[in-house]
DRENZAFI-913171 format. One line per 5 residues: for each residue y negated, x, z of C-alpha. Coordinates in pm, 1 decimal, decimal comma. Layout:
Y X Z | ... .
This chain:
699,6 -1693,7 1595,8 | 861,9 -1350,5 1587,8 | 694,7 -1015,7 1584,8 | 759,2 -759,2 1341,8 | 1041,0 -595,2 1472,7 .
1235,0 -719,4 1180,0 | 1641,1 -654,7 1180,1 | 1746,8 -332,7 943,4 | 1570,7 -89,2 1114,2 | 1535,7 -222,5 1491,1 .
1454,2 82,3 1614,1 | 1122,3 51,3 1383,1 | 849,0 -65,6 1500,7 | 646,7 136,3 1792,9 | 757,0 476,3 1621,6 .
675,9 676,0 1968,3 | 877,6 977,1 1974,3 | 969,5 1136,7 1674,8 | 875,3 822,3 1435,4 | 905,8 544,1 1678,4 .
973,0 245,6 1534,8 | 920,8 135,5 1177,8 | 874,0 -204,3 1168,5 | 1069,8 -449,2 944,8 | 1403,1 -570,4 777,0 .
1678,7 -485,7 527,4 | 1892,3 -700,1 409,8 | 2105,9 -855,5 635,8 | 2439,6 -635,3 427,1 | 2260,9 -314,4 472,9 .
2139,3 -400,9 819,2 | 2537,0 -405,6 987,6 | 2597,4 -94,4 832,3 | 2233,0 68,7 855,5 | 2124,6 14,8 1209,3 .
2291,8 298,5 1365,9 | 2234,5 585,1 1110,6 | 1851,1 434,6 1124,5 | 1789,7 413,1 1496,1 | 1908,4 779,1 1477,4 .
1677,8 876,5 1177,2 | 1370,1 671,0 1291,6 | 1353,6 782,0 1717,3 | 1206,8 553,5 1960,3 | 1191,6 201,3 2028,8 .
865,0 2,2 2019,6 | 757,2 -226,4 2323,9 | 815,9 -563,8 2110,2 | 1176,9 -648,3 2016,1 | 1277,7 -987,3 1762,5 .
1341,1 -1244,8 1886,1 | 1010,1 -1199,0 2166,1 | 667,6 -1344,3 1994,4 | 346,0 -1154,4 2042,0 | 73,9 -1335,8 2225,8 .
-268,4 -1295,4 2058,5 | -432,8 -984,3 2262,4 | -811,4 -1086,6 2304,2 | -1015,8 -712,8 2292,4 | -1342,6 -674,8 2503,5 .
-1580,5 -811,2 2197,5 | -1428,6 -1122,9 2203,4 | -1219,8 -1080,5 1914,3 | -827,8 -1187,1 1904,3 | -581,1 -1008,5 1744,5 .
-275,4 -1165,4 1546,5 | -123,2 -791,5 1454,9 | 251,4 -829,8 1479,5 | 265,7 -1243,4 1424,2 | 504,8 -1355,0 1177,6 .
713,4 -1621,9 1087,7 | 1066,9 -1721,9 1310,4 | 1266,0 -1651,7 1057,5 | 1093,6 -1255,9 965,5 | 1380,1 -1133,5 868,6 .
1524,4 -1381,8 623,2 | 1156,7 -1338,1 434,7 | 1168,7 -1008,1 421,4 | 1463,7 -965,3 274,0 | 1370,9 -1274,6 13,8 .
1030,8 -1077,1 -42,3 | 998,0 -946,0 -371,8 | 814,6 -617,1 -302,2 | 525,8 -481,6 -547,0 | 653,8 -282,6 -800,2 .
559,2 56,9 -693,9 | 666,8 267,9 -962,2 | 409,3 442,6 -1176,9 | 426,0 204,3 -1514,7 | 460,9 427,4 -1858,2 .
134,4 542,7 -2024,4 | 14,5 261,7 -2309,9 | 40,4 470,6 -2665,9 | -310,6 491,7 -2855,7 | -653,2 642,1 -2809,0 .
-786,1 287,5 -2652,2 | -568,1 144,1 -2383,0 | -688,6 -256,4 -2310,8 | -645,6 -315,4 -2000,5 | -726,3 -713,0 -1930,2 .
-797,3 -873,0 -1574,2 | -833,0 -1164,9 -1462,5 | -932,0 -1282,8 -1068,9 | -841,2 -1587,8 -902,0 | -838,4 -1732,8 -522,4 .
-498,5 -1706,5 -420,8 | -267,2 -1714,1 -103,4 | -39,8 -1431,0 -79,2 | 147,9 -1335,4 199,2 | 100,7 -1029,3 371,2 .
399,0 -975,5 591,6 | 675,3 -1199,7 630,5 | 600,9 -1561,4 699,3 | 186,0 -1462,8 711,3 | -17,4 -1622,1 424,4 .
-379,7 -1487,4 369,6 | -615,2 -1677,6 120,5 | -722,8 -1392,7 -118,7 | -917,0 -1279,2 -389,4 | -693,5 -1094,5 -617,2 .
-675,7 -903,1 -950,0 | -417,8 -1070,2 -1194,0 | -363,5 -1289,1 -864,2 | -207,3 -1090,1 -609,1 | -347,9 -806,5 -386,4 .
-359,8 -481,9 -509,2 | -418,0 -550,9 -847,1 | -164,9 -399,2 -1144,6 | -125,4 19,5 -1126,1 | -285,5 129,2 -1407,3 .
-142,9 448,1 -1619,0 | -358,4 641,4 -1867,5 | -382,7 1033,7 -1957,2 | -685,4 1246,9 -1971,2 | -889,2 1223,3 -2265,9 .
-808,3 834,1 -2353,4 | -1039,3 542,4 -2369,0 | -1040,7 230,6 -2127,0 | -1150,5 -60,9 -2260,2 | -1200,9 -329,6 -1934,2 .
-1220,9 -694,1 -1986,6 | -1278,0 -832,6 -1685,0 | -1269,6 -1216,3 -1677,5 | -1378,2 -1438,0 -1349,3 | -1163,0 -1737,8 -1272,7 .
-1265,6 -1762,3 -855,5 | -1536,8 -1925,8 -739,5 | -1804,7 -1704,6 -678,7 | -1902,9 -1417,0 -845,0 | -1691,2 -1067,6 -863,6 .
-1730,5 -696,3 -1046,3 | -1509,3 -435,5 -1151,0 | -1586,8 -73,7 -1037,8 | -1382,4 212,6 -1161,9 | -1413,4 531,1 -932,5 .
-1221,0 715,0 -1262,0 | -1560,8 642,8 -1463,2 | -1865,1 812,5 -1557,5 | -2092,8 534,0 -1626,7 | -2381,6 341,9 -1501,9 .
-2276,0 89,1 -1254,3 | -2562,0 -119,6 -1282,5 | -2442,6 -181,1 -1654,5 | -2094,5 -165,5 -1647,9 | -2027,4 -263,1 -1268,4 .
-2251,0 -576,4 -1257,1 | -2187,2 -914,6 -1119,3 | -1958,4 -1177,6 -1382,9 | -2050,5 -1538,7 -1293,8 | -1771,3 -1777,2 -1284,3 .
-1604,1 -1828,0 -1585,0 | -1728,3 -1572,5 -1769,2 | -1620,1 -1235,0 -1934,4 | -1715,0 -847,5 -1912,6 | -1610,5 -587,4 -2142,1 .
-1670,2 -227,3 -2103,6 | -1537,4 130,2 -2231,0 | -1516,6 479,6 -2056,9 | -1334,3 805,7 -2090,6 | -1054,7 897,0 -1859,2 .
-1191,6 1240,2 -1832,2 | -1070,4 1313,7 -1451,2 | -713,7 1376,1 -1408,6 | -593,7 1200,5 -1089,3 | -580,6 910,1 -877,1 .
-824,8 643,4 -814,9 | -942,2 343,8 -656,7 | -1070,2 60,3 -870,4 | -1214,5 -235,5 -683,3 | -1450,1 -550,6 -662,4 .
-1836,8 -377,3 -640,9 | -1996,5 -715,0 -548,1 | -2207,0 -788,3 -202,8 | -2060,0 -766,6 51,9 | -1796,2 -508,0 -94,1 .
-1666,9 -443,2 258,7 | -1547,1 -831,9 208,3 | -1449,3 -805,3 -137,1 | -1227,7 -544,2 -97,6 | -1101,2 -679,4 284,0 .
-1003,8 -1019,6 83,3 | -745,3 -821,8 -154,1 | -947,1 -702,1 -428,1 | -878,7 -338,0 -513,5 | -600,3 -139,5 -688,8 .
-517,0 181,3 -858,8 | -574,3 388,1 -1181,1 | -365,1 712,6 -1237,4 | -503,6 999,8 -1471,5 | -220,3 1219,9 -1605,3 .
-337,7 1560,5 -1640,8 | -323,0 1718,2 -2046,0 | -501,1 2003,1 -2045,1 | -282,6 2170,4 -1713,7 | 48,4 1897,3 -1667,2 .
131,5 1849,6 -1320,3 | 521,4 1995,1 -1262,7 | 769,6 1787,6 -1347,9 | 922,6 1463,8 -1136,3 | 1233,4 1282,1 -1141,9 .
1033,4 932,9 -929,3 | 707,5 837,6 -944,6 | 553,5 575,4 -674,1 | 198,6 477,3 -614,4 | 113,7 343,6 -269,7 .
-234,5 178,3 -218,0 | -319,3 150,9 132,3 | -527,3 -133,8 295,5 | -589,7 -342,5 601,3 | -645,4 -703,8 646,2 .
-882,1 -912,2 902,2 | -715,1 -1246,4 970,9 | -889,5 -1544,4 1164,1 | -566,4 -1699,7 1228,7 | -227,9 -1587,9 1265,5 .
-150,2 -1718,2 882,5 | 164,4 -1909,5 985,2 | 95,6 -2273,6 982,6 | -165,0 -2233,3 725,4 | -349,3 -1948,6 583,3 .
-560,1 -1722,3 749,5 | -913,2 -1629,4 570,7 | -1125,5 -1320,7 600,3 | -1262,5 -1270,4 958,2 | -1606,1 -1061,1 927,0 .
-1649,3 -976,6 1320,1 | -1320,8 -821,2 1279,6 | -1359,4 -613,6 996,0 | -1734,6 -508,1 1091,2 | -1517,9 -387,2 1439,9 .
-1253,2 -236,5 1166,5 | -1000,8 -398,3 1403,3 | -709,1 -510,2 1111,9 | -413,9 -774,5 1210,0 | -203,2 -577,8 937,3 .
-218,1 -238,8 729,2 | 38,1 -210,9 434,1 | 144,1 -49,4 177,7 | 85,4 -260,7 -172,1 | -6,9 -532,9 13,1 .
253,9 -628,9 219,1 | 351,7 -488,5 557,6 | 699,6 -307,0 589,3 | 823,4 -435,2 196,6 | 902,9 -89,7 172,4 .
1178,2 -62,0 460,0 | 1340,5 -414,4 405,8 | 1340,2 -245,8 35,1 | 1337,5 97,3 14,0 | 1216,6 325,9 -221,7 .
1515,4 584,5 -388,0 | 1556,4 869,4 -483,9 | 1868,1 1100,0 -551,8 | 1901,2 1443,5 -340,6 | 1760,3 1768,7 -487,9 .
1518,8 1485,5 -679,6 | 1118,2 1546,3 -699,8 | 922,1 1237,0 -562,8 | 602,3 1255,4 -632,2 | 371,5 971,4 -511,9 .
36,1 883,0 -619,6 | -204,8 744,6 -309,8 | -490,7 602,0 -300,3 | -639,9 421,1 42,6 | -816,8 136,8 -27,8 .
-939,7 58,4 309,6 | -1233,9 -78,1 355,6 | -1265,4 105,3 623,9 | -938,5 334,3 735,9 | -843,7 600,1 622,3 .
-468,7 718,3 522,9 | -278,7 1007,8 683,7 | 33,5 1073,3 463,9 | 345,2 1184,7 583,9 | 708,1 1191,1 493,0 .
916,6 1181,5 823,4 | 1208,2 1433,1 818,6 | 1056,2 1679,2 516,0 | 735,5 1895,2 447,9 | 489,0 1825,6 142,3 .
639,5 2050,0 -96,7 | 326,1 2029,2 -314,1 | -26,8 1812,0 -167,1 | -299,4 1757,0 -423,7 | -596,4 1732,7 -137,1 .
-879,5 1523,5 -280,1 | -842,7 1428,8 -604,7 | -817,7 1790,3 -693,4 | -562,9 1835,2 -956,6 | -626,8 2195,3 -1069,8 .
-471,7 2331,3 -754,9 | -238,8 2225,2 -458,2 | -134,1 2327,0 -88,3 | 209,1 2360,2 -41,1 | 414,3 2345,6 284,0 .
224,5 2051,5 448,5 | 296,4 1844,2 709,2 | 14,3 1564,0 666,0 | -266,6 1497,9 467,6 | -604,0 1288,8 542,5 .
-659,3 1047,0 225,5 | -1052,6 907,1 257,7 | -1091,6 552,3 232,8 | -1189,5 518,4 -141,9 | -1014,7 865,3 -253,5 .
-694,3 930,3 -346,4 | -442,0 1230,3 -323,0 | -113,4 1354,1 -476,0 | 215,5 1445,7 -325,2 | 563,0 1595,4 -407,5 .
859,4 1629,3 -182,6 | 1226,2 1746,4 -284,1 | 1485,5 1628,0 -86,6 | 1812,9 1755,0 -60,1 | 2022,6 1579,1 240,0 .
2085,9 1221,4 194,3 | 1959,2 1002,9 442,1 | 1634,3 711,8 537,5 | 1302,3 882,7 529,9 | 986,5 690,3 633,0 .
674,8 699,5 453,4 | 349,1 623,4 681,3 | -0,3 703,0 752,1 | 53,1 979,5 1070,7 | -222,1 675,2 1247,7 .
32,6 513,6 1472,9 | -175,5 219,4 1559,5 | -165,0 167,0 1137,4 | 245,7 207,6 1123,0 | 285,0 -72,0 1397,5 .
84,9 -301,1 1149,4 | 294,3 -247,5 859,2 | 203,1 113,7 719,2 | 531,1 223,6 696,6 | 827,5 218,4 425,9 .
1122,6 409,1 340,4 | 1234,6 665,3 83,2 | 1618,9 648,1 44,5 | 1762,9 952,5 -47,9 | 2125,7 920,6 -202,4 .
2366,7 655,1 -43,4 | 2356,9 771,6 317,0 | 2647,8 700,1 572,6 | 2567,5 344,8 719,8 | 2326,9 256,7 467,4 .
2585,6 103,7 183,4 | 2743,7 416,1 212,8 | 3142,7 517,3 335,2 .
């Protein structure tokens, strides 16, 4: 077993001095012509290197960790990964959007060669993005396929949650309507006891509000990132791992990604063109952490703080995003190179909270 320290970025996985390392794989094309422009970009080499496996670190509770633990050959899955789709999906025409979902148990893997037995939306973890403007109607249908019982709370609604967020008992269906009268971005996510274990097992995802009444400015890319962490019994590699309680009641996670997945975003980069706006939608999902954003390399042109659409800060470096909330940011960037996208929590990065925003066809990265 390898640790994370997957080929196309080598220098990324510790990210100690200016980013230290951030953690995964490109293709193995893009890697011979990428690693030398990248370990310049992305400063500082992490303690683990591929090739070395990481020995489960026992903690002073008792509890063992499996963070960095993947697969022998990491870097071949990585690049065979096909990441979540994290562009923001067109807005549904009509005064009622439908938006159906269905959960199942699953086993999805969570960084590369590391399978988790889930409970996902539309089976995978997070569920679909959702796009809507202000002033439609949702109509939910939420239909239970698992095993035990699940819910559907919307933190875009005003409604009563003990109507519209109740349990649905296997097999059955739940319907429900509300206004999107917020603009922004929000967490939707399993309500049922114990929610710290519903949403630890994969059951979360994100709905976007576009503003009406005052647009937001104008963007040439649109991503949404959902943060979350996992808590593994196992190390998910001969078989999968389930949902460990002691570690997520310690909030001690194996892995924290981005969509899902740790590092999909640096084996396969998000793009943008220079002088471009790219605006990304967050929401953390947790359970428990919290997200600090930050683009390495470039300032928040324009930071949305706390779901607060009707104004934003401009010139920021990083911004805290609450577990459960969600925040908006813009950055223009006009010299071509690899910029990584993490939470500013180090400790998260070296899990897998970390991707990369391409901008133009940089020198060394399928570049001349």
């Amino acid at each position: 077993m390898k640790t994370i320290v997957i080929a196309v970025l080598v220098a990324l996985l510790s990210l100690a001095a200016l980013v230290g390392t951030t953690m995964a794989v490109v293709s193995a094309d893009v890697a011979q012509k990428a690693k030398a422009d990248a370990e310049s970009a992305v400063q500082g080499v992490g303690s683990a290197s591929a090739g070395h496996p990481a020995a489960p670190a026992a903690t002073g509770q008792g509890l063992v960790s499996f963070a960095g633990q993947t697969a022998e050959n990491a870097e071949e899955l990585a690049a065979q990964h096909e990441p979540f789709p994290a562009q923001l999906p067109p807005i549904p025409d009509g005064e009622v959007v439908d938006v159906e979902l269905t959960l199942k148990d699953v086993v999805v893997e969570i960084a590369p060669g590391v399978e988790y037995r889930a409970w996902g939306f539309e089976g995978g973890a997070p569920g679909p993005a959702i796009h809507v403007h202000e002033g439609q109607t949702v109509r939910i249908t939420l239909t239970n396929q698992g095993t035990i019982p699940h819910s559907i709370d919307f933190h875009a609604a005003r409604i009563a949650p003990d109507k519209a967020f109740r349990d649905v008992a296997v097999g059955e269906s739940i319907t429900y309507t509300f206004e999107a009268s917020d603009p922004g971005v929000f967490m939707y996510h399993c309500g049922t006891k114990p929610v710290l274990a519903h949403i630890a097992n994969g059951m979360y995802g994100a709905i976007v509000v576009e503003p009406v009444e005052k647009p937001l400015p104008r963007a040439d890319h649109e991503y949404v990132l959902v943060s979350s962490e996992w808590y593994l019994n196992g190390p998910g590699i001969e078989e999968p791992a389930s949902y460990d309680t002691l570690k997520a009641h310690a909030v001690m996670p194996d892995w924290v990604t981005w969509n899902g997945y740790a590092g999909q975003y640096v084996a396969h980069p998000l793009t943008s063109d220079p002088g471009d706006t790219v605006r990304f939608w967050v929401v953390a999902a947790g359970p428990s952490l919290d997200t600090d954003f930050h683009v390495v390399g470039t300032i928040l042109d324009r930071a949305w703080v706390n779901q607060d659409l009707t104004r934003y800060q401009t010139g920021v470096q990083t911004v805290g995003v609450p577990a459960g909330g969600g925040a908006v940011f813009d950055v223009t960037i006009a010299e071509p190179g690899l910029y990584p996208v993490l939470s500013h929590s180090f400790a998260s990065v070296d899990m897998g909270q970390v991707g990369i925003l391409k901008v133009g066809n940089p020198k060394g990265a399928g570049g001349h």
